[in-house]
N, C-alpha and C positions, 0 to 999 in steps of 0.2 A: 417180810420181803418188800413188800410196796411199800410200806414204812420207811427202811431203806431208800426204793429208788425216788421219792418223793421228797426226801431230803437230797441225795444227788442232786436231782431236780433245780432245786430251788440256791442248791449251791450253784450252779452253771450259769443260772438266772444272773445277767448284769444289775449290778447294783445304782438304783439310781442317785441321780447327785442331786445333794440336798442342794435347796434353796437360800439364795444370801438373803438374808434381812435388813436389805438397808435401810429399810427405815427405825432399825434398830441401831446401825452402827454408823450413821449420817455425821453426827458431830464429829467421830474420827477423822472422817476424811474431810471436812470441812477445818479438823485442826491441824491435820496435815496436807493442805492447800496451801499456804504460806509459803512453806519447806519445798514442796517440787516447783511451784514455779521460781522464789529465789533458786533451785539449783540449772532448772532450764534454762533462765533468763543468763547466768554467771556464766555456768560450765558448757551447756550446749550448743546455745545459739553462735556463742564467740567461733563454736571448732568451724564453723562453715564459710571460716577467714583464713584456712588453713591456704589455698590456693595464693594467698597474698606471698607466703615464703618463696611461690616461684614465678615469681615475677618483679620485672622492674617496674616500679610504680613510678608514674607521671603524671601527678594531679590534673595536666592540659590533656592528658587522655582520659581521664578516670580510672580507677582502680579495675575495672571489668574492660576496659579495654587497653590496659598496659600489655608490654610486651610478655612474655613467656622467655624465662633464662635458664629452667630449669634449675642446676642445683648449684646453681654462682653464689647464690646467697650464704650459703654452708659454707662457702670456702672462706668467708671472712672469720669463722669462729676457728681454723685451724692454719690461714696463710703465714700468720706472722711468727715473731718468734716466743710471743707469748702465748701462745696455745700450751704448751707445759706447761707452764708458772699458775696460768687460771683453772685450770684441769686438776692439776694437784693439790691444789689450794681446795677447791670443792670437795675434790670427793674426800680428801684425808677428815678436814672439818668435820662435814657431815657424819664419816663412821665415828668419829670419838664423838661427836655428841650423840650419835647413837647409842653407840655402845654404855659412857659413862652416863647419858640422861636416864635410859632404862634402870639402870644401878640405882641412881640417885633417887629418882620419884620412886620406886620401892620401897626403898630405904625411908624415904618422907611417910610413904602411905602407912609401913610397919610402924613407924614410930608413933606417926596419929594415931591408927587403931590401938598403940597401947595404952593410951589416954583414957580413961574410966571418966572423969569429970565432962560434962557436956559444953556449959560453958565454956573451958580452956582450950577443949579439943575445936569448937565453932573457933573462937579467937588467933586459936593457929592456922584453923582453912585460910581465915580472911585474912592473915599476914601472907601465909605463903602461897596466895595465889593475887593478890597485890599487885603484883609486879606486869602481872600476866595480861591488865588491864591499860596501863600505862603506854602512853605515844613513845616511840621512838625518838622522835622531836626532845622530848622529855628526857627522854633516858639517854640520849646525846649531848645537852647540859647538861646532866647531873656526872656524866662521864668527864668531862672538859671540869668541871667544879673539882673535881678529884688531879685529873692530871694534867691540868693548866701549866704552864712552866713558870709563871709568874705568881700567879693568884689561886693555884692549885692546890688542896688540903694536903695531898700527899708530901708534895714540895716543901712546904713550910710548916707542917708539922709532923708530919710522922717520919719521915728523913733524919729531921734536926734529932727526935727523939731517940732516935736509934744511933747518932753519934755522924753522921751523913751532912756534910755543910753543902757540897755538891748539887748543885740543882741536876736533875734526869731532863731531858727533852723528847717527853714520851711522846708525842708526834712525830718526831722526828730517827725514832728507834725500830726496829723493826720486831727485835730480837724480843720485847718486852709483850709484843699483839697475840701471840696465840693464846699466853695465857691469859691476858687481858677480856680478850672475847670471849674467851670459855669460861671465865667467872660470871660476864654479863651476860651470855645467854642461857648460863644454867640458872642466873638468878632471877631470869625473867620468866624463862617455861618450865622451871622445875615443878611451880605452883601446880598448873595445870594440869597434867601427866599424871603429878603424886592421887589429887584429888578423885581422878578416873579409879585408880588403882586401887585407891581408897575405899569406892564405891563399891567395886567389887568383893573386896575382902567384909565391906560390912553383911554382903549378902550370904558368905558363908558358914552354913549349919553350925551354932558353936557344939554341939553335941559331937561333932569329930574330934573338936580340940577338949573337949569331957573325958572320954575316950582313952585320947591320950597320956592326959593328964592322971588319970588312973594307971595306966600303964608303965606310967613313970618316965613321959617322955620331957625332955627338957623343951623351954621355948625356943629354945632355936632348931630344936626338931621338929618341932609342930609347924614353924613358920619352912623348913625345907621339906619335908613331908606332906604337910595340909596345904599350906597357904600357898608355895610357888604353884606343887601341881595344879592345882583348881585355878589358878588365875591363870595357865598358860596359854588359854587360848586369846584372852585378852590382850596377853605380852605379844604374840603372834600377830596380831591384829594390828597391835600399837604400832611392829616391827617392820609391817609389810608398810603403812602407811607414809613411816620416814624414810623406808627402801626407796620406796615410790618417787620421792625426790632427793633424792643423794646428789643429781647430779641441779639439782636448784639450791641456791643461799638466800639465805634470811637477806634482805637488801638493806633493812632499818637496821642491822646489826655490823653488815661490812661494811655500806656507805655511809649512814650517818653515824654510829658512834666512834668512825675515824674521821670525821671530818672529810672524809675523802683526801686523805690526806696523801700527795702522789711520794712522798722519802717510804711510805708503808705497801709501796704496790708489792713487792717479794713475798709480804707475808698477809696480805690482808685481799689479795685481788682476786674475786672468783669469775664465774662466767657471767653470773645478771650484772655483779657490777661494771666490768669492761663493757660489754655490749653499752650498756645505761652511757659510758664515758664517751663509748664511739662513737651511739646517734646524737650525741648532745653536738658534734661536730657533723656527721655526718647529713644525718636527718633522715635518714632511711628506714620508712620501716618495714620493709622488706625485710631488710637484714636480721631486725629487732623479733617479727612472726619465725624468722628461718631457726632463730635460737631457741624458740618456745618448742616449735616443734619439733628439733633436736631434743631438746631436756625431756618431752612428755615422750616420746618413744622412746629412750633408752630408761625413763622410767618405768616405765609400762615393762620391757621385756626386764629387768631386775625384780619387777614385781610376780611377775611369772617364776623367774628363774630361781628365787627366793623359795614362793610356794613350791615349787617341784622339790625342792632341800627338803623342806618342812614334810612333804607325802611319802617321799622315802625315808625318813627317820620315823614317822609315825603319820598315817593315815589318817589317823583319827581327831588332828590338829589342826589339817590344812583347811585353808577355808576357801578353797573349790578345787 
């Protein structure tokens, strides 16, 4: 019996909290000092500019003491009659490169992991993430090198070779840019994406796919049975990150590899590059913070709205 209430006892008893040892784990945080302040220095300090979107700025006043307009500035992203045209243009963009990028870098990641040879499978990382590293500036000549109208490869030889004497005036077409862009951006981030995915799948126990393999499952059972389940929370994660800016564009992808070219505004015009076109005339940027701030709130509630999807289909997915 006191045996009993002497364990009770000592169950009731709060447990004390162990002690950090940081002089054991110093160099971590010293290796992750770098990382938080580039993310302060980038992400946080900038939000404390957020009060610029409402206001009219007057350099002869100073920023802190411009006028206050309230939500004037927001009306420049919806007054005109391009507010559809840029609006649809983003967010369509974005979902298919969501949707078909996720596809693809899978598809890349499954394909490296079935690579045995070390070498070959290293040599494929470093091609297909290549691209990944490359200036825009770059990959806007090398865009123009292709569909030049004069001097362009497409033009003069692969037209001719197809029986085509016609020169295309891919600048000037409109009809020819979605798929144009969706080739150049999957073949610039496909690298990146695959290689994440890649990572993950190297980490999973091969004894499930052992397993399997006894069972007499095929690999493409293995890979929708083993491999998708267990990588979902990663896909999840990937998923929420590109939610997050659906209502932002790649800016090196829609301005510079079209030259900014104004015959392509119907199919290439989203909301960073209009804005970018307006203050180049206007100079406001007012206007320029009132759209950031736009894009990161209805990021933010898609990123929420997402995860709430995610916790009612499964709980055990969401990541908060």
């Amino acid at each position: 019996m006191e045996q009993a209430v002497s364990a009770t006892i000592r169950q009731a008893e709060p447990k004390k909290k162990k002690k950090v040892d940081f002089k054991r784990i110093w160099p971590l945080y010293v290796m992750m000092a770098p990382g938080i302040l580039y993310l302060i220095i980038n992400n946080y300090l900038p939000m404390a500019g957020i009060f610029i979107a409402f206001k009219q700025i007057n350099f002869s006043k100073g920023i802190f003491k411009s006028d206050w307009i309230g939500f004037k500035n927001f009306e420049y992203l919806f007054a005109t009659s391009d507010a559809y045209i840029i609006t649809r243009n983003t967010i369509l963009y974005n979902f298919f490169f969501l949707i078909a990028g996720t596809i693809l870098a899978l598809l890349c990641a499954i394909l490296l992991n079935e690579i045995k040879n070390l070498f070959v499978m290293r040599f494929y990382q470093a091609v297909i993430a290549m691209p990944n590293l490359i200036s825009w500036v770059i990959i806007s000549y090398l865009v123009f090198a292709f569909l030049g109208a004069e001097t362009g490869f497409v033009n003069n030889s692969i037209l001719p070779a197809l029986g085509i004497d016609e020169w295309i005036m891919w600048y000037m077409e409109p009809k020819y840019w979605p798929m144009i862009l969706s080739t150049v951006h999957f073949w610039k981030s496909i690298g990146f994406s695959s290689i994440v995915y890649f990572a993950t799948m190297v980490g999973i126990d091969h004894s499930y796919y052992e397993a399997a393999r006894l069972d007499g499952a095929t690999r493409w059972q293995q890979i929708t049975r083993i491999t998708i389940p267990i990588m979902m929370p990663v896909i999840i994660m990937m998923t929420l990150l590109s939610v997050g800016r659906i209502f932002y564009s790649d800016f090196g992808l829609f301005y510079q590899a079209t030259n900014n070219s104004g015959a392509l505004f119907s199919t290439t015009a989203t909301i960073d590059t209009y804005v970018f076109n307006g203050l180049l005339g206007i100079g406001d940027i007012g206007m320029s913070t009132a759209a950031g701030v736009y894009q990161s709130v209805v990021g933010f509630i898609l990123i929420l709205l997402f995860n709430y999807l995610v916790r009612v289909i499964d709980k055990d997915q969401a990541l908060f």
